[in-house]
N, C-alpha and C positions, 0 to 999 in steps of 0.2 A: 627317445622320448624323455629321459631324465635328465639329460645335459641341458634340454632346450627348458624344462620344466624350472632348473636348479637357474639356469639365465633369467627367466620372469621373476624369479624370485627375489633374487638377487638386484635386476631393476628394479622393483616395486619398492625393495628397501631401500634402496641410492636415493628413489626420489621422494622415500618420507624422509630421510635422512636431509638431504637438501631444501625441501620446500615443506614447511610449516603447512600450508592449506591442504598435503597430500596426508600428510599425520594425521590432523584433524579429520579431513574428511574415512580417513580408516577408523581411528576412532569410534566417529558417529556413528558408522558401516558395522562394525563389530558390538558396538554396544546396545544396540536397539532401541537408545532412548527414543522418544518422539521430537521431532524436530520443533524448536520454538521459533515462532515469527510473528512479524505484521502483519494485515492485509488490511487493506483501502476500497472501498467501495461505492460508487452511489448507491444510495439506499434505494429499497426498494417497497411499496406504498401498500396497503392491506390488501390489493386486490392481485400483488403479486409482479407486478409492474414498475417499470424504471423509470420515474418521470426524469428527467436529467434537466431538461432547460424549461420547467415547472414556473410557474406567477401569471401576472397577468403584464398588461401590454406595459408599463411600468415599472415593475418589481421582478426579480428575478428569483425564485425559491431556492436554493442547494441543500439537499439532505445526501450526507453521506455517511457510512458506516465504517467504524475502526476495530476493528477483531483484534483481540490480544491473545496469542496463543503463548506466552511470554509466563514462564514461573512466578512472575510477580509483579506488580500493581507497575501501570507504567502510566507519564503522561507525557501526552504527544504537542507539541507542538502543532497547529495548522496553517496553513494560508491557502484561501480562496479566492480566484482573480478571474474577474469577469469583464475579458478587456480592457481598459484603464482602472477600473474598482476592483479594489482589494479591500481584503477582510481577515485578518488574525486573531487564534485565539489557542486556548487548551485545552485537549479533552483528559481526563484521567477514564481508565479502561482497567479493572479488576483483570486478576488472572483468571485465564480459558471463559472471558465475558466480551462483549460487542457494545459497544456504544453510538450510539445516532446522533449525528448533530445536525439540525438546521442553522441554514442564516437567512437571512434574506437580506437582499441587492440593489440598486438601481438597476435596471434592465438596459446596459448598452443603446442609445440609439441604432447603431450600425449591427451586422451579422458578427459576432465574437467567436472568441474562444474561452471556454469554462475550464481553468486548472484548479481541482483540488488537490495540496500537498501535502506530507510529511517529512518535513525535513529531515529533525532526526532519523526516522528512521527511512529514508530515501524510497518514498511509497510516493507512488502520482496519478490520478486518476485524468482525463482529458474528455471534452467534448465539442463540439460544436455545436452552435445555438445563434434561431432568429434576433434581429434586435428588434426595438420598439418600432423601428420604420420600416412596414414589411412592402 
Protein backbone atom coordinates (compact mmCIF):
# COMPACT_ATOMS: atom_id res chain seq x y z
CA UNK A 1 0.00 0.00 0.00
CA UNK A 2 2.93 2.51 0.55
CA UNK A 3 4.79 2.14 -2.65
CA UNK A 4 1.40 2.74 -4.65
CA UNK A 5 0.63 5.63 -2.08
CA UNK A 6 4.43 7.10 -2.48
CA UNK A 7 3.54 6.68 -6.68
CA UNK A 8 0.22 9.22 -6.25
CA UNK A 9 2.29 11.19 -4.72
CA UNK A 10 4.94 11.49 -6.49
CA UNK A 11 2.39 12.00 -9.68
CA UNK A 12 0.35 14.65 -8.13
CA UNK A 13 3.86 16.54 -7.68
CA UNK A 14 5.16 15.88 -11.43
CA UNK A 15 1.97 17.37 -12.52
CA UNK A 16 1.86 20.56 -10.33
CA UNK A 17 5.47 20.57 -11.17
CA UNK A 18 4.59 20.76 -14.95
CA UNK A 19 1.24 22.32 -15.37
CA UNK A 20 0.68 25.81 -13.77
CA UNK A 21 -3.43 25.17 -13.55
CA UNK A 22 -2.61 21.82 -11.48
CA UNK A 23 -0.70 24.25 -8.78
CA UNK A 24 -3.08 26.56 -8.73
CA UNK A 25 -5.89 24.50 -8.73
CA UNK A 26 -4.04 22.74 -5.34
CA UNK A 27 -3.62 25.89 -4.06
CA UNK A 28 -7.28 26.90 -4.11
CA UNK A 29 -8.08 23.17 -2.85
CA UNK A 30 -5.69 23.78 0.22
CA UNK A 31 -6.35 27.20 1.00
CA UNK A 32 -10.13 27.44 1.47
CA UNK A 33 -10.47 30.74 0.05
CA UNK A 34 -13.84 31.31 -1.52
CA UNK A 35 -13.74 31.17 -5.18
CA UNK A 36 -14.16 34.69 -7.14
CA UNK A 37 -16.29 34.84 -10.38
CA UNK A 38 -18.81 36.26 -12.82
CA UNK A 39 -22.24 35.15 -13.46
CA UNK A 40 -24.61 36.40 -16.22
CA UNK A 41 -28.27 36.08 -15.87
CA UNK A 42 -31.54 37.08 -17.27
CA UNK A 43 -33.13 38.87 -14.63
CA UNK A 44 -35.74 38.03 -13.11
CA UNK A 45 -39.15 40.19 -12.55
CA UNK A 46 -40.75 40.88 -8.80
CA UNK A 47 -43.17 38.02 -9.21
CA UNK A 48 -40.13 35.72 -9.57
CA UNK A 49 -40.28 34.99 -13.19
CA UNK A 50 -38.06 35.08 -16.29
CA UNK A 51 -39.36 37.17 -18.75
CA UNK A 52 -36.61 36.71 -21.39
CA UNK A 53 -38.26 37.88 -24.86
CA UNK A 54 -40.40 40.69 -22.67
CA UNK A 55 -42.04 44.11 -25.03
CA UNK A 56 -44.49 44.32 -27.00
CA UNK A 57 -45.11 43.39 -30.64
CA UNK A 58 -42.34 46.21 -31.60
CA UNK A 59 -39.87 46.59 -28.88
CA UNK A 60 -38.10 43.92 -27.40
CA UNK A 61 -37.27 44.38 -23.32
CA UNK A 62 -33.74 42.56 -22.11
CA UNK A 63 -33.05 42.66 -18.38
CA UNK A 64 -30.18 40.96 -17.28
CA UNK A 65 -28.34 40.58 -14.19
CA UNK A 66 -24.27 40.55 -13.49
CA UNK A 67 -23.14 39.18 -10.14
CA UNK A 68 -19.82 40.21 -9.00
CA UNK A 69 -18.31 37.69 -6.63
CA UNK A 70 -14.98 39.41 -7.53
CA UNK A 71 -12.77 41.29 -4.51
CA UNK A 72 -13.15 44.37 -6.17
CA UNK A 73 -15.20 46.85 -8.09
CA UNK A 74 -15.28 45.46 -11.62
CA UNK A 75 -16.84 46.80 -14.91
CA UNK A 76 -18.05 44.80 -17.51
CA UNK A 77 -18.32 45.32 -20.86
CA UNK A 78 -21.84 44.11 -22.73
CA UNK A 79 -23.37 43.47 -25.82
CA UNK A 80 -26.87 42.46 -26.58
CA UNK A 81 -28.01 41.26 -30.06
CA UNK A 82 -31.36 40.51 -30.99
CA UNK A 83 -30.70 39.30 -34.56
CA UNK A 84 -29.47 41.94 -36.72
CA UNK A 85 -29.77 44.74 -33.58
CA UNK A 86 -27.21 45.08 -31.36
CA UNK A 87 -26.79 47.05 -28.32
CA UNK A 88 -23.28 47.96 -26.10
CA UNK A 89 -22.67 49.33 -23.14
CA UNK A 90 -21.08 49.05 -19.36
CA UNK A 91 -22.17 48.08 -16.25
CA UNK A 92 -19.80 48.65 -13.05
CA UNK A 93 -20.80 45.94 -10.22
CA UNK A 94 -19.38 46.76 -6.55
CA UNK A 95 -17.86 43.63 -4.80
CA UNK A 96 -20.13 40.55 -3.66
CA UNK A 97 -23.04 43.19 -5.37
CA UNK A 98 -25.51 42.18 -8.58
CA UNK A 99 -26.46 44.68 -10.98
CA UNK A 100 -29.60 44.70 -13.43
CA UNK A 101 -29.49 46.28 -16.62
CA UNK A 102 -32.27 46.83 -19.05
CA UNK A 103 -32.40 47.84 -22.68
CA UNK A 104 -34.87 47.93 -24.98
CA UNK A 105 -34.66 46.85 -28.77
CA UNK A 106 -36.52 46.99 -32.01
CA UNK A 107 -38.23 43.51 -31.81
CA UNK A 108 -36.88 41.58 -34.94
CA UNK A 109 -39.58 41.20 -37.52
CA UNK A 110 -38.59 37.34 -37.96
CA UNK A 111 -38.21 34.58 -34.99
CA UNK A 112 -34.38 35.44 -33.57
CA UNK A 113 -31.96 34.64 -31.31
CA UNK A 114 -31.33 36.92 -28.06
CA UNK A 115 -27.37 36.85 -26.90
CA UNK A 116 -26.42 38.61 -23.93
CA UNK A 117 -22.58 38.88 -23.58
CA UNK A 118 -19.63 39.50 -21.45
CA UNK A 119 -16.78 39.68 -23.07
CA UNK A 120 -14.32 40.23 -20.70
CA UNK A 121 -15.24 38.09 -18.74
CA UNK A 122 -16.48 35.26 -21.25
CA UNK A 123 -20.07 35.01 -19.71
CA UNK A 124 -23.16 34.43 -22.30
CA UNK A 125 -26.58 34.08 -21.80
CA UNK A 126 -28.87 32.72 -25.10
CA UNK A 127 -32.43 32.51 -25.89
CA UNK A 128 -34.78 32.20 -28.38
CA UNK A 129 -37.59 34.57 -29.18
CA UNK A 130 -41.01 35.34 -31.49
CA UNK A 131 -40.56 38.29 -33.78
CA UNK A 132 -43.06 40.96 -34.55
CA UNK A 133 -44.57 38.80 -37.47
CA UNK A 134 -46.07 35.89 -35.63
Amino acid sequence: MLPLTALAVGLVALLAALFPGVRDQMALSASHQPQEYVALSFARSSDGTVPVCGGSRTELTVSFTVDNAMSDVRTFDYVVTAGDVRRTGTVAVDPGETADVTQVLARPARDFDLAVRLPGADREVLAHCRGARR
